[in-house]
MIKOL-211465 format. One record per residue: residue number from 1; y, z, x of N, C-alpha, C in turn. Coordinates in steps of 0.05 Angstrom, whole numbers, m for minus. Example, Ala and Ser with C-alpha at 12.3 -4.5 7.8 and 13.67 -1.06 7.14 Angstrom:
BEGIN
resi=1&n.yy=m114&n.zz=156&n.xx=264&ca.yy=m90&ca.zz=156&ca.xx=246&c.yy=m66&c.zz=156&c.xx=264;
resi=2&n.yy=m45&n.zz=142&n.xx=257&ca.yy=m21&ca.zz=143&ca.xx=273&c.yy=1&c.zz=157&c.xx=258;
***
This chain:
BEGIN
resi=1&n.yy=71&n.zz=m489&n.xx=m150&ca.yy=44&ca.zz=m492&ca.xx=m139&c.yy=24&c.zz=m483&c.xx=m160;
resi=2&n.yy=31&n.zz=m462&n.xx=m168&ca.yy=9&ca.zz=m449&ca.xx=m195&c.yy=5&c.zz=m471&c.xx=m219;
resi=3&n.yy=33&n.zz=m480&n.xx=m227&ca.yy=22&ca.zz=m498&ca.xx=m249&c.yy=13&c.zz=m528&c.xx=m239;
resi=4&n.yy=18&n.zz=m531&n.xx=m219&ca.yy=m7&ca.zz=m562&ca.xx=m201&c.yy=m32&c.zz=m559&c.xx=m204;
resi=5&n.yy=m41&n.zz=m525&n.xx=m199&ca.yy=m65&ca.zz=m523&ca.xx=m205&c.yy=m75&c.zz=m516&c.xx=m230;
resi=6&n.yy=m54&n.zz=m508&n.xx=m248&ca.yy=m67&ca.zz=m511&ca.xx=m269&c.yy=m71&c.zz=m537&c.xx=m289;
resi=7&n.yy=m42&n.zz=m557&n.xx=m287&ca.yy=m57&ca.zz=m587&ca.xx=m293&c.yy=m77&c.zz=m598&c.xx=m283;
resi=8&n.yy=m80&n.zz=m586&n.xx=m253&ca.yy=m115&ca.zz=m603&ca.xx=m245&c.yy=m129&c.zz=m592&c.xx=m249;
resi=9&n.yy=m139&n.zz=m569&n.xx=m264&ca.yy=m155&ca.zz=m552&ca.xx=m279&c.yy=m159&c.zz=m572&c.xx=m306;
resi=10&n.yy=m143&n.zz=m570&n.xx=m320&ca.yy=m131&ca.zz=m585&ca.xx=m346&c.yy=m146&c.zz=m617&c.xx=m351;
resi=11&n.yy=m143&n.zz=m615&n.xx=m327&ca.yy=m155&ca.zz=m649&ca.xx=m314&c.yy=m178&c.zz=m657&c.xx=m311;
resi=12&n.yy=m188&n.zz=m633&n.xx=m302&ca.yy=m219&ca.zz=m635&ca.xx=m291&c.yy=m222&c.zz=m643&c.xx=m270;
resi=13&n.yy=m200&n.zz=m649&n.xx=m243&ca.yy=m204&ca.zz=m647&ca.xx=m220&c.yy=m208&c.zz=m622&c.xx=m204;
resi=14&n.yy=m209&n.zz=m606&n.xx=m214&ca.yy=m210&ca.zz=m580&ca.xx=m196&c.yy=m228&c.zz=m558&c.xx=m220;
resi=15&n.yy=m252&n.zz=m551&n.xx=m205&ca.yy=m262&ca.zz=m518&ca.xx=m216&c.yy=m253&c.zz=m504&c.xx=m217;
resi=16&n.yy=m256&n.zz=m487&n.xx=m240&ca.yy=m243&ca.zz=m462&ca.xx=m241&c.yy=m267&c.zz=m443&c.xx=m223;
resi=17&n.yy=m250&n.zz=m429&n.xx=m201&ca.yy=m270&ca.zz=m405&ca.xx=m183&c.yy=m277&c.zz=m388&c.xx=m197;
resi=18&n.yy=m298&n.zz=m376&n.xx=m197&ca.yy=m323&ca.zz=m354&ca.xx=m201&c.yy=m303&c.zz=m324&c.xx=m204;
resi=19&n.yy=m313&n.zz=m305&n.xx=m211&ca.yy=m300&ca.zz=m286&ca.xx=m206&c.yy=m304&c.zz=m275&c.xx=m176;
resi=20&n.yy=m325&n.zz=m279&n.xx=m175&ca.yy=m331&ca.zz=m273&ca.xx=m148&c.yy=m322&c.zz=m289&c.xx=m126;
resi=21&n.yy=m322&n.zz=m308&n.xx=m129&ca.yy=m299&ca.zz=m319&ca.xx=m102&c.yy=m270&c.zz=m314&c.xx=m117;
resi=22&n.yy=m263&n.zz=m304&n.xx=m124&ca.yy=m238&ca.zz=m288&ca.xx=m126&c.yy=m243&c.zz=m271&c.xx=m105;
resi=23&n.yy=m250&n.zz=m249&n.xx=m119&ca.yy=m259&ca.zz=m226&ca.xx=m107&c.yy=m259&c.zz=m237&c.xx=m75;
resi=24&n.yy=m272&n.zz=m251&n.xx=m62&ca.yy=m281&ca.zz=m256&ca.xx=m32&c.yy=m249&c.zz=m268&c.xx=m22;
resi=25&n.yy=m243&n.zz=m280&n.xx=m36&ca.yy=m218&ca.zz=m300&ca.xx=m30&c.yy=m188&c.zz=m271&c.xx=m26;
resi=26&n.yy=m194&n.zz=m250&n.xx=m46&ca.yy=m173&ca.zz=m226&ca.xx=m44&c.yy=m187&c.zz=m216&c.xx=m19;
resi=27&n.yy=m202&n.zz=m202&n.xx=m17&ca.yy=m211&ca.zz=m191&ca.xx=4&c.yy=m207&c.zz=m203&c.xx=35;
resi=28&n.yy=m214&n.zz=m224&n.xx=37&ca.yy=m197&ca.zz=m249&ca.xx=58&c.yy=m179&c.zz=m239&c.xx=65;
resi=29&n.yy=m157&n.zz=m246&n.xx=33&ca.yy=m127&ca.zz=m241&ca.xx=46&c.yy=m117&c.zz=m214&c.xx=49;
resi=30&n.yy=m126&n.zz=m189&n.xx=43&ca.yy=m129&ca.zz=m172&ca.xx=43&c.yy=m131&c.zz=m164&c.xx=78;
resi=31&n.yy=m158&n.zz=m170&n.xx=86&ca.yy=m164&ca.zz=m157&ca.xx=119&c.yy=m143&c.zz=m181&c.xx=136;
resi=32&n.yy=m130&n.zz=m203&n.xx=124&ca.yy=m109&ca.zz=m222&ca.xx=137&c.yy=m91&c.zz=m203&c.xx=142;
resi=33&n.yy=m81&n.zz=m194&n.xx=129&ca.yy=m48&ca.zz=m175&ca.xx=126&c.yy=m63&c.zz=m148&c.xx=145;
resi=34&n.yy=m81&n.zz=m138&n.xx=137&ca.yy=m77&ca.zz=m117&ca.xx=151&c.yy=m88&c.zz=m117&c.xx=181;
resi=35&n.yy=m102&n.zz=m146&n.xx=195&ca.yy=m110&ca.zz=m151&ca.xx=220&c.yy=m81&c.zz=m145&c.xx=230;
resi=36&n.yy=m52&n.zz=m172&n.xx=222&ca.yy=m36&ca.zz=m175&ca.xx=227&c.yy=m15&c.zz=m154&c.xx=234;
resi=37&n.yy=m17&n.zz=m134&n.xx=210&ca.yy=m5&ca.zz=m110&ca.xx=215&c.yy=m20&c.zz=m85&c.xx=233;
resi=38&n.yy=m43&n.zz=m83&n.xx=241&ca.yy=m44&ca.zz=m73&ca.xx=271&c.yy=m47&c.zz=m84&c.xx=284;
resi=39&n.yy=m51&n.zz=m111&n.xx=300&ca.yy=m42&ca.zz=m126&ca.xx=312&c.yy=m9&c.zz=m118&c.xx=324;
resi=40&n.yy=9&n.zz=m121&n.xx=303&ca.yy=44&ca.zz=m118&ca.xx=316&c.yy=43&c.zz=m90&c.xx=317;
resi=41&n.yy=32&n.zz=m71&n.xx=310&ca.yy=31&ca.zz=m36&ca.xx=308&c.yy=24&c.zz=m40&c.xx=344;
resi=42&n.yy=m1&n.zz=m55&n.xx=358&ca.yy=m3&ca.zz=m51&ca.xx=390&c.yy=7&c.zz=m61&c.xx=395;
resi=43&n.yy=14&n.zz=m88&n.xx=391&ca.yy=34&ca.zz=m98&ca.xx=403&c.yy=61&c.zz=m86&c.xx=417;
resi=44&n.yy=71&n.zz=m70&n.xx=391&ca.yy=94&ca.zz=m61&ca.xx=403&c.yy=89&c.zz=m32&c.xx=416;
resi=45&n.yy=69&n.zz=m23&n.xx=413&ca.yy=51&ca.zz=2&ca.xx=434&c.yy=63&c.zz=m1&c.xx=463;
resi=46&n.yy=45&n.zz=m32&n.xx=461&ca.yy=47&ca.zz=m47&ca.xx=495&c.yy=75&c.zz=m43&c.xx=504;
resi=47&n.yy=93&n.zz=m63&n.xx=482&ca.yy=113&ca.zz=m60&ca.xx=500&c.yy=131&c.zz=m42&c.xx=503;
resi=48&n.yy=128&n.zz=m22&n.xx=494&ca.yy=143&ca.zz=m3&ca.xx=493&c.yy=136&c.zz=13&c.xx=516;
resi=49&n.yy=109&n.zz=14&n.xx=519&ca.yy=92&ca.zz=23&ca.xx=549&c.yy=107&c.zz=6&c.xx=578;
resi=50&n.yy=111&n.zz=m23&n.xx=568&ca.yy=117&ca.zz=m31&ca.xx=594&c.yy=143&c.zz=m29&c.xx=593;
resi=51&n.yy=157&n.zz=m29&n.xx=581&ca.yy=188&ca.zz=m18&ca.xx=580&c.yy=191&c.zz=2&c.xx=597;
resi=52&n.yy=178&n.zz=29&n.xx=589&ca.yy=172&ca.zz=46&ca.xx=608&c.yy=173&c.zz=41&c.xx=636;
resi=53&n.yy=149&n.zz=30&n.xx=637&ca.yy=142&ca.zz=27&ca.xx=669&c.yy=160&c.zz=6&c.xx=692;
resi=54&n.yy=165&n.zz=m8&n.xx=664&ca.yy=198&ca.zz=m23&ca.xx=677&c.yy=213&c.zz=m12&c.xx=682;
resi=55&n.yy=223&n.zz=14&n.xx=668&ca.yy=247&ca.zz=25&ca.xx=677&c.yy=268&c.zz=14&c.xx=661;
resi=56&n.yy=266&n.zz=6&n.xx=638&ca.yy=283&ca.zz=m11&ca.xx=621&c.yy=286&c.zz=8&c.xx=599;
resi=57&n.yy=267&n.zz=22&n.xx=593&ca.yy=273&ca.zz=48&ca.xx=573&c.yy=265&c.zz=73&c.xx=585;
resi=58&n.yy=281&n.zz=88&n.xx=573&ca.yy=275&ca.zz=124&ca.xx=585&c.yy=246&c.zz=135&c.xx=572;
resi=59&n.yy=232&n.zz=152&n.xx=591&ca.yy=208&ca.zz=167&ca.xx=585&c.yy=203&c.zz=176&c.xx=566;
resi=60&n.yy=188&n.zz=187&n.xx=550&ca.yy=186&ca.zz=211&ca.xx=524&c.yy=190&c.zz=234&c.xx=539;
resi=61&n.yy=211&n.zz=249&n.xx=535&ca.yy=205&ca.zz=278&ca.xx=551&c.yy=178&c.zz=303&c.xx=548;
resi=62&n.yy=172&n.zz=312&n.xx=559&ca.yy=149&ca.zz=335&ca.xx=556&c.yy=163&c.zz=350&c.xx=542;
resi=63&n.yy=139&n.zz=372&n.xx=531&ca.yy=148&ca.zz=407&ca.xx=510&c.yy=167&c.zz=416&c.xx=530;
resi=64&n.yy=161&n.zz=417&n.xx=552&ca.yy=173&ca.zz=440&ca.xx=574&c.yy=207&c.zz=425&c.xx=580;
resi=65&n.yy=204&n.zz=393&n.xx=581&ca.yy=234&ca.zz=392&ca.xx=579&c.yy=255&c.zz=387&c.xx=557;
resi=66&n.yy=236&n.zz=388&n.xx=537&ca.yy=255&ca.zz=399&ca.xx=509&c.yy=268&c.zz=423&c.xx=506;
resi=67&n.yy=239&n.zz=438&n.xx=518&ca.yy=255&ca.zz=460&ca.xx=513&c.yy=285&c.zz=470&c.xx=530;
resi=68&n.yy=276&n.zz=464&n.xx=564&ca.yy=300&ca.zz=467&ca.xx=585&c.yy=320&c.zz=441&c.xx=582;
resi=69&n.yy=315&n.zz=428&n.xx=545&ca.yy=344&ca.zz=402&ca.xx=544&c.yy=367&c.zz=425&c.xx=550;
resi=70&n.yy=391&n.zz=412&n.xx=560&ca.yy=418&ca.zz=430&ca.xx=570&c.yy=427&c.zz=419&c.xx=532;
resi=71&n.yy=432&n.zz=399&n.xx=526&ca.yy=448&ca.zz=396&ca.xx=502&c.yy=439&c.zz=407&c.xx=480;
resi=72&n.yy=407&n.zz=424&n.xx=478&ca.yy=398&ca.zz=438&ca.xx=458&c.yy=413&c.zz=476&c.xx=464;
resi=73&n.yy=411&n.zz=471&n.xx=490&ca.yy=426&ca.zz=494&ca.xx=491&c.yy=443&c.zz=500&c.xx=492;
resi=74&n.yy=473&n.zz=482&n.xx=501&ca.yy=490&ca.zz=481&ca.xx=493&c.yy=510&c.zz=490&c.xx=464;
resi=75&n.yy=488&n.zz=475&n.xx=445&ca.yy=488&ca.zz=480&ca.xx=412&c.yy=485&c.zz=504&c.xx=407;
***
């Protein structure tokens, strides 16, 4: 793909971009990746929340039942 655009550079079908639409064009892809990556960060918030409330996964335990875990004390 890189060297297509550089024969149509070569060619004179295609401008070479500005530095500054670089710059705008990184930045773009830049807030792309990181929308995407907290986006799936709540995503899986959610479902892990409704897992919960499903009853499909176990609770986070509280301080107070860490501490009274029997298998910590056991050890």
């Amino acid at each position: 793909m890189q060297a297509e655009m550089v024969r149509k550079l070569r060619e004179g079908k295609l401008q070479e971009q500005s530095k500054d639409m670089k710059e705008i064009e990184s930045c773009v892809l830049l807030q792309k990746r990181m929308r995407g990556i907290l986006a799936r960060k709540s995503v899986e918030l959610l479902r892990n929340e409704e897992m919960e409330f499903l009853g499909m996964s176990r609770k986070k335990k509280t301080p107070e039942e860490m501490l009274n875990d029997p298998i910590k004390k056991m050890e």
